[in-house]
C-alpha positions as CSV (number, residue, x, y, z in Angstrom):
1,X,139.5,-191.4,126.5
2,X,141.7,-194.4,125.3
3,X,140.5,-196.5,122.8
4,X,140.2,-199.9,125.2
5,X,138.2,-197.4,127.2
6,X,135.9,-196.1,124.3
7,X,135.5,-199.6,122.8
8,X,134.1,-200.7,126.6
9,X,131.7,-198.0,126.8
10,X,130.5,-199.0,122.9
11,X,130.5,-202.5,124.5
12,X,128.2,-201.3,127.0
13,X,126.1,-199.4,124.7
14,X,125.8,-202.1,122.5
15,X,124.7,-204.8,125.2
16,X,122.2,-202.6,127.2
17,X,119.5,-204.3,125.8
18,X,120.8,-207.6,126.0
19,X,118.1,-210.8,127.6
20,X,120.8,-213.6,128.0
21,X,120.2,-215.2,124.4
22,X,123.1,-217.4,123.3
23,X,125.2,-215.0,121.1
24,X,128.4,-213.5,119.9
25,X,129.6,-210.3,118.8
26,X,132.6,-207.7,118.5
27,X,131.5,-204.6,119.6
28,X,135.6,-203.8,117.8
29,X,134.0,-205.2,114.5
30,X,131.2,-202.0,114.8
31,X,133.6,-199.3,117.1
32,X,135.4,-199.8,113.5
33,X,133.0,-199.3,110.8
34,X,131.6,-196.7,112.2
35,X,135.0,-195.3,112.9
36,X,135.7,-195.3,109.1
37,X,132.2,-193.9,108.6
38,X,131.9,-190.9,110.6
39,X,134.4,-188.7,108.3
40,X,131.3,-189.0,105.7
41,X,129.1,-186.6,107.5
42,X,129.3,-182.6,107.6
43,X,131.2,-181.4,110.8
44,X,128.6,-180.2,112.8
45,X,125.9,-182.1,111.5
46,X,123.6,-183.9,113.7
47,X,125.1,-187.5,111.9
48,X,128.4,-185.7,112.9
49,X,127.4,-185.8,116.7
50,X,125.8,-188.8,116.9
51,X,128.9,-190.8,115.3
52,X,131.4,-188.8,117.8
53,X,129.3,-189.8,121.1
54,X,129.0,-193.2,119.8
55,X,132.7,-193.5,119.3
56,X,133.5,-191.4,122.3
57,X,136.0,-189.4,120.8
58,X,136.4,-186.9,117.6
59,X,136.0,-188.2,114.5
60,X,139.6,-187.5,113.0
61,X,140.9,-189.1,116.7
62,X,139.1,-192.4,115.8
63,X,139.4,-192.4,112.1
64,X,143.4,-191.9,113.1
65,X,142.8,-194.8,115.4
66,X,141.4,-197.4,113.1
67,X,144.3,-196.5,110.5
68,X,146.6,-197.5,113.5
69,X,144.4,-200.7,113.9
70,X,144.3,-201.7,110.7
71,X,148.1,-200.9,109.9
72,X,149.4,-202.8,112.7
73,X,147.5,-205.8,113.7
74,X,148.0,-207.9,116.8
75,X,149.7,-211.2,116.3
76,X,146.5,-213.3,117.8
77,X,144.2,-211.0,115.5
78,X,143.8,-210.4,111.5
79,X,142.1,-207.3,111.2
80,X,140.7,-205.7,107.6
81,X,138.6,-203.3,106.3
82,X,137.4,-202.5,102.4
83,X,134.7,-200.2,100.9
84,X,133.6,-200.6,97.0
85,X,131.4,-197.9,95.6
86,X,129.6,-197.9,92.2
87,X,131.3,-196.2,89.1
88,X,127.9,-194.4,88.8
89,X,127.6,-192.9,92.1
90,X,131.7,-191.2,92.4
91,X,130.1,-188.0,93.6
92,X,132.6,-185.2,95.0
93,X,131.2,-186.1,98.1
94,X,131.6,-189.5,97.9
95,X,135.4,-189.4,96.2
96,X,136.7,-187.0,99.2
97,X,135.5,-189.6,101.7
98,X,137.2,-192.4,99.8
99,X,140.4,-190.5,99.6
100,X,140.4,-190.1,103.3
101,X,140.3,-193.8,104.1
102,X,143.2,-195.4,105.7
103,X,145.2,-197.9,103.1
104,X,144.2,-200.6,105.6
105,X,140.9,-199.7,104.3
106,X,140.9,-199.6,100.8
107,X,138.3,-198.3,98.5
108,X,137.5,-199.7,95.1
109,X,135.1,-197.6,92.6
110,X,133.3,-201.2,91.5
111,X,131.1,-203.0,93.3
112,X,132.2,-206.6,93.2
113,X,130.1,-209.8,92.6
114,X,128.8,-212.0,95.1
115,X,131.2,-214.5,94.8
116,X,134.8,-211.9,94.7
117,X,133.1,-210.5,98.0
118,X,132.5,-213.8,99.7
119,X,136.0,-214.8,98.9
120,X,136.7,-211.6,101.0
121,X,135.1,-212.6,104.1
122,X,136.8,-216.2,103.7
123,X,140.2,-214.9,103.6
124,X,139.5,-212.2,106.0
125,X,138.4,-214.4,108.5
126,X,140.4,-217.5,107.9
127,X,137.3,-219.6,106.4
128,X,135.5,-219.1,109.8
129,X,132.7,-216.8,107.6
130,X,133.5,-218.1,104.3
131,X,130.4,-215.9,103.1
132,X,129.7,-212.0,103.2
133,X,126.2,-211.5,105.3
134,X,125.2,-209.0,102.3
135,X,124.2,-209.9,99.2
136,X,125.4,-208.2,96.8
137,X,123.1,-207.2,93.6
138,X,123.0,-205.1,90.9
139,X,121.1,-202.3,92.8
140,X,123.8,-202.2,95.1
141,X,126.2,-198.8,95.3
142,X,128.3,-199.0,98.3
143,X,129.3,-201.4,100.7
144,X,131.7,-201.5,103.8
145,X,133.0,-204.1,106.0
146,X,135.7,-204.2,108.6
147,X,136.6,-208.4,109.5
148,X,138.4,-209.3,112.7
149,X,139.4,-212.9,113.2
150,X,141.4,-215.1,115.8
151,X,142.6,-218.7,116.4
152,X,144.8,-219.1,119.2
153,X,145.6,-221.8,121.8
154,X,146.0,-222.0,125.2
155,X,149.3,-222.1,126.9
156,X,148.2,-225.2,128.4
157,X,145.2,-227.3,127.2
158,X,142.4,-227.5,129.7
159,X,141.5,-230.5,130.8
160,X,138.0,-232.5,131.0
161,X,136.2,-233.2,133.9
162,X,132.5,-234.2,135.0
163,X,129.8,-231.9,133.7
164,X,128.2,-232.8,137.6
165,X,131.4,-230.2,138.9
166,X,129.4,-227.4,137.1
167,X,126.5,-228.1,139.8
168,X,123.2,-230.0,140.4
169,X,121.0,-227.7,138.3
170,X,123.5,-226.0,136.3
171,X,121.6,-225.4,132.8
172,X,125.0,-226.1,130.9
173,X,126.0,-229.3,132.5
174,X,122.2,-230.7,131.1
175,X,122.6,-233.1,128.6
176,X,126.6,-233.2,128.9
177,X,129.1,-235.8,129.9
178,X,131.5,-233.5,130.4
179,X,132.6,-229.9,130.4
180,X,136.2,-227.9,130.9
181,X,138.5,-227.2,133.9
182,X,141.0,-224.1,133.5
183,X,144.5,-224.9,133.3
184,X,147.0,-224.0,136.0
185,X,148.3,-221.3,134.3
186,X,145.2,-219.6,133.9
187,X,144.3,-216.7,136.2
188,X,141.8,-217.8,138.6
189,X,139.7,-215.2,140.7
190,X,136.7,-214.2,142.9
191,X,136.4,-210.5,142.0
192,X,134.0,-207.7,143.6
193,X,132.9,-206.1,139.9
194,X,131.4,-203.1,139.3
195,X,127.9,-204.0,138.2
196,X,128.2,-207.5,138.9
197,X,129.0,-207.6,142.5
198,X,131.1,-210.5,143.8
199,X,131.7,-212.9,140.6
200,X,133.9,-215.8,139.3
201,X,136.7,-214.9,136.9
202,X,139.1,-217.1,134.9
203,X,141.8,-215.3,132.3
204,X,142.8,-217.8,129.9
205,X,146.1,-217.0,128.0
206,X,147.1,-218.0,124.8
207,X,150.3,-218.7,123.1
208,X,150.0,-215.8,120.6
209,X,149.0,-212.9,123.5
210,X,145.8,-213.1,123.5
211,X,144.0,-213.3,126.8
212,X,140.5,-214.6,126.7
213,X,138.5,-213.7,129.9
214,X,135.4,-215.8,131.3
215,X,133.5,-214.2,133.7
216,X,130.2,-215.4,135.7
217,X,127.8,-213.5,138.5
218,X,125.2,-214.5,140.6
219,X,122.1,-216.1,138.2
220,X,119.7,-213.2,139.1
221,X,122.5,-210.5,137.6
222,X,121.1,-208.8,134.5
223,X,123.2,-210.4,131.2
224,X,123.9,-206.5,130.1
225,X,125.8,-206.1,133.2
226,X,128.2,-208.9,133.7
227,X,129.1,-208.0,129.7
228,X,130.0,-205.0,130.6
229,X,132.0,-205.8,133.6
230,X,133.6,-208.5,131.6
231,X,134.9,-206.1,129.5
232,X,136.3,-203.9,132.0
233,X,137.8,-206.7,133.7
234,X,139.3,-208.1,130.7
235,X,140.8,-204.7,129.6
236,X,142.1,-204.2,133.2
237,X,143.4,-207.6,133.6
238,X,145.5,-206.9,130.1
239,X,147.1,-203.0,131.0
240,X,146.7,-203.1,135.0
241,X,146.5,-206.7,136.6
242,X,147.5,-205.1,140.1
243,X,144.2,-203.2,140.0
244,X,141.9,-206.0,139.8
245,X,139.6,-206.1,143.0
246,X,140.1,-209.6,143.9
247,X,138.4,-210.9,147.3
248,X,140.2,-212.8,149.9
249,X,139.1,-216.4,149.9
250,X,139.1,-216.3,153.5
251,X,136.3,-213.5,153.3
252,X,134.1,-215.8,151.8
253,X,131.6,-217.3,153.5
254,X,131.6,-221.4,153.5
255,X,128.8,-222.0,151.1
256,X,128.1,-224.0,148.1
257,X,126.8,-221.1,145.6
258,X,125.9,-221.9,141.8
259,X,129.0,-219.8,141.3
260,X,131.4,-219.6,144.0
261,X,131.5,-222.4,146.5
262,X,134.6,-222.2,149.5
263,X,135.0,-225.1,151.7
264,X,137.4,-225.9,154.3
265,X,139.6,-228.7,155.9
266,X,142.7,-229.3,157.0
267,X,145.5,-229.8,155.2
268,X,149.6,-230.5,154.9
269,X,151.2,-227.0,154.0
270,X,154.7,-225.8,153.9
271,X,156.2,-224.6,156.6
272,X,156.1,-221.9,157.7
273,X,152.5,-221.1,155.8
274,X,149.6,-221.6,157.9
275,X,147.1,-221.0,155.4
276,X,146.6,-221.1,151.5
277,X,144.1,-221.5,149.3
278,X,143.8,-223.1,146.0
279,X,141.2,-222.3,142.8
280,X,139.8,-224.4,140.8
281,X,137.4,-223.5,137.4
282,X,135.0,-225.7,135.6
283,X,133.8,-224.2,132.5
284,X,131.3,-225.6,129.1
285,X,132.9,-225.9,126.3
286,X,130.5,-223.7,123.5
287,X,130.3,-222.4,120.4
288,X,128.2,-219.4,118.7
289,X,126.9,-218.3,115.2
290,X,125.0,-214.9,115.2
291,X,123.8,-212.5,113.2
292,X,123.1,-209.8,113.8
293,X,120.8,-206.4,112.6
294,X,122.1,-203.6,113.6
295,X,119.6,-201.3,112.5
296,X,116.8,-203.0,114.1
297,X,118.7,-203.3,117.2
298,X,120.3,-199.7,117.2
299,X,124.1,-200.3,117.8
300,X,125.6,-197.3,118.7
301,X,126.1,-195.0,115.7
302,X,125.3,-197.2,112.6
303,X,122.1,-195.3,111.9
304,X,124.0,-192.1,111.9
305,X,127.0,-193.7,109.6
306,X,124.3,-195.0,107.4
307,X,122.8,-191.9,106.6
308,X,126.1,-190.3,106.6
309,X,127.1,-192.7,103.5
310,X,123.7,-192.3,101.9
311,X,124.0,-188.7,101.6
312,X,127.4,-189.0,100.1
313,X,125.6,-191.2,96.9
314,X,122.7,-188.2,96.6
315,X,125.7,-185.4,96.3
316,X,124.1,-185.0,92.4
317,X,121.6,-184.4,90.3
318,X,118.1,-186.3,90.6
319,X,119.7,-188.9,93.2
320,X,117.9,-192.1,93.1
321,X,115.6,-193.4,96.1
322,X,118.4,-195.1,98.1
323,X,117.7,-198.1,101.3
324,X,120.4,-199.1,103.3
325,X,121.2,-202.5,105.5
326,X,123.5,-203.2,108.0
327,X,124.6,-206.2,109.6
328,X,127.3,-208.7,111.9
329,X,127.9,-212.0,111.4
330,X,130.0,-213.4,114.2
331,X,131.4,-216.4,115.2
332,X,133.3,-218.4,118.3
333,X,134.2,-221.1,119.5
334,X,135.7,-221.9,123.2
335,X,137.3,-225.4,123.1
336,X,140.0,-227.9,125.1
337,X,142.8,-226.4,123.0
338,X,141.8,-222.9,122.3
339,X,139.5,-219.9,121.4
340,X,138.6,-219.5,117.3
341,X,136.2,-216.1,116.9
342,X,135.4,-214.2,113.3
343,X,133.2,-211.4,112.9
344,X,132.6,-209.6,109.9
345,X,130.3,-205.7,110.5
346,X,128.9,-204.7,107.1
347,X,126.7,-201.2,105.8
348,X,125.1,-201.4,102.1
349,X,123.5,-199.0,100.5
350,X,121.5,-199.9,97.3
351,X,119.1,-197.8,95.0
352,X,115.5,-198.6,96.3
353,X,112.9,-200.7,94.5
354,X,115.5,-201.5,91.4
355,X,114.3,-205.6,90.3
356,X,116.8,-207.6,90.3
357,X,115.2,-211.2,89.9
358,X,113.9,-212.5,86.6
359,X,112.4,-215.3,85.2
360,X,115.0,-218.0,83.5
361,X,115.5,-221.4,82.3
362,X,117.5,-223.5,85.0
363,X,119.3,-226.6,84.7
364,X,120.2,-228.4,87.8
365,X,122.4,-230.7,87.7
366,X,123.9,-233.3,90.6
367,X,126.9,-234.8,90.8
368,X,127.4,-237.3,93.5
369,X,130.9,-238.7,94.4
370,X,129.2,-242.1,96.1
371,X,131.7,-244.6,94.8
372,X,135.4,-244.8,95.2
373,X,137.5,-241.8,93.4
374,X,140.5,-239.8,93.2
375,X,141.6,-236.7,94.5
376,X,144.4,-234.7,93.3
377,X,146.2,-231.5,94.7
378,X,147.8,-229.5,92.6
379,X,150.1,-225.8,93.5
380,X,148.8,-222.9,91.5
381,X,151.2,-219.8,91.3
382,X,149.5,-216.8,89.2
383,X,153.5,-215.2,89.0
384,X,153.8,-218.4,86.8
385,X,157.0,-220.1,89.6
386,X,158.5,-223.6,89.9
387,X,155.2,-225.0,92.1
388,X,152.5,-223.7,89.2
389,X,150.6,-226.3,88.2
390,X,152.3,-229.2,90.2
391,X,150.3,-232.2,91.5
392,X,151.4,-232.2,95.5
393,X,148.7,-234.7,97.4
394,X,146.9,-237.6,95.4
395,X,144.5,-239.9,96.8
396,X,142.2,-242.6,96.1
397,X,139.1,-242.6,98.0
398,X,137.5,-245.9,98.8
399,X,136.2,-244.7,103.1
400,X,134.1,-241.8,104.2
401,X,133.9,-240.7,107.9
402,X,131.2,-239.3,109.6
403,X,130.6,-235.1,109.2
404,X,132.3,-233.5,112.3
405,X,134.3,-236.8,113.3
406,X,137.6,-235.9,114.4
């Protein structure tokens, strides 16, 4: 099995139970964690088995694969991956899984605070999660994350148009003035998918190679499958274009569907053509913020990789009462000029009921910058260079805008 093809079938996994809530994910993001994972549990265990199906290939084959991932990333895509463990907890167990990680992944024997693993997930991600969705406290022993993160533009901007093209009772044109039509470039389609049956499909490329793929079905079509047609389609359209099962326009029937409406008239053409057809794609604009809990929702494997990396921290004597948590934040956006998405796929492990709130004296104080100021931007350089410590931007501020104005 390739990897597109195993990260699909996770895809699938992951999205069976899905209702149509607004959302966003990277089944990648959790194909990778538990990637790096799955060498933590005994060959031939039952954590051993259940990490391998959910990965859909042998353990070394994927850990070998994430290494590659994480070594080379794509140019539209920063990809990274860390794991900190506890000084107290560097079990033999624990220490032979650590020295097997990738260098893409690496492992630190100290947990860091809040605020060094925060700064993490902002540089991982490119400020899109500027905080880690764990918190971090002195109960905890482990952590791993992988990030993935993308900003990319279209080779052409798309272009506004009516939100009334989206239909008459579209729920996404409610409410808007106007949505999104795909740019010429793009690759318009009616396609006969697997689950989905006859759908719309627009393949948006970037200037960076990345190809983002919208895909819609008929309203009744269950949310679980036109995800996981969408990802097939979108790994097909990206290795094997040829093989996409597009439908003749002139084997549609002439019908004004929510999704696909033909029509017909008669037209100037070239000679010697005596038929053509043109496609034309009105899409929302949107954006997303999820999170999501991956133990309660039973993504594919984490339960297994958790209990993998919980047995590595009770590899000694009189092992303290462990819990674990595992999450993914995830965020997109899907705009005029481009496609911005972060997700960030976490496990903790922590020693169970260890306090870690007291009572304390606070002191709040506010400081409010309601008057006109300055503003100063200086270069810092740790390696002490020429730009250390000199002022580049200064301003004077006497005129706010409005949050979210461009």
């Amino acid at each position: 099995m390739t990897l597109p093809q195993a990260v699909t079938r996770y895809a699938a996994q992951l999205h069976a139970g899905h209702t149509g809530g607004h959302a966003i994910d990277s089944p990648l993001g959790a194909w990778l964690l538990v990637a790096l994972a799955a060498p933590a549990a005994p060959p031939g265990s039952p954590a051993a088995a259940e990490l391998e199906a959910a990965l859909g290939m042998p353990a070394a084959e994927a850990g070998a694969l994430a290494a590659r991932l994480l070594g080379d990333p794509h140019p539209a895509v920063t990809a990274a991956a860390a794991a900190w463990t506890a000084p107290e907890v560097q079990t033999p167990a624990l220490r032979r899984w650590a020295e097997g990680l990738p260098a893409g992944a690496p492992h630190t024997p100290v947990v860091p605070t809040q605020a060094q693993v925060d700064a993490w997930a902002d540089e991982a991600t490119g400020g899109q999660i500027p905080r880690f969705p764990l918190e971090v406290t002195p109960a905890t022993l482990l952590l791993i994350a992988t990030a993935l993160a993308t900003d990319v533009r279209w080779r052409e901007p798309l272009r506004p148009a009516p939100a009334a093209e989206l239909g008459p009772d579209a729920p996404l044109a409610r409410d808007r003035t106007q949505v999104l039509t795909a740019a010429w470039d793009s690759d318009h389609a009616v396609v006969r998918a697997r689950r989905s049956g006859v759908a719309a499909l627009v393949a948006h490329p970037s200037t960076t190679g990345l190809l983002v793929v919208s895909l819609a079905a008929a309203p009744d079509v269950a949310p679980a499958d036109v995800l996981a047609d969408a990802h097939e389609l979108a790994v097909t359209l990206a290795r094997d274009p040829d093989s996409l099962d597009r439908v003749d326009a002139f084997e549609l029937p002439l019908a004004d569907g929510p999704v696909v409406g033909v029509t017909e008239r008669v037209a100037q053409l070239p000679v010697p053509e005596t038929h053509a057809v043109q496609h034309q794609a009105f899409l929302p604009a949107w954006r997303a913020e999820s999170r999501h809990d991956l133990l309660e929702l039973q993504w594919p494997g984490v339960p297994a990789a958790v209990v993998a990396l919980a047995d590595l921290l009770r590899d000694q004597p009189d092992p303290p009462p462990l819990e674990a948590e595992a999450v993914q934040a995830a965020v997109g956006s899907f705009t005029r000029e481009g496609f911005r998405a972060a997700a960030i796929t976490a496990i903790g492990v922590r020693a169970a009921g260890m306090p870690w709130h007291q009572e304390g004296l606070l002191r709040e104080v506010t400081l409010r910058f309601g008057h006109p100021h300055a503003v100063v931007a200086v270069a810092v350089d740790e390696t002490g260079g020429p730009w250390h410590g000199l002022p580049v931007f200064s301003a004077w501020v006497a005129r706010s805008r409005e949050v979210g104005a461009d």
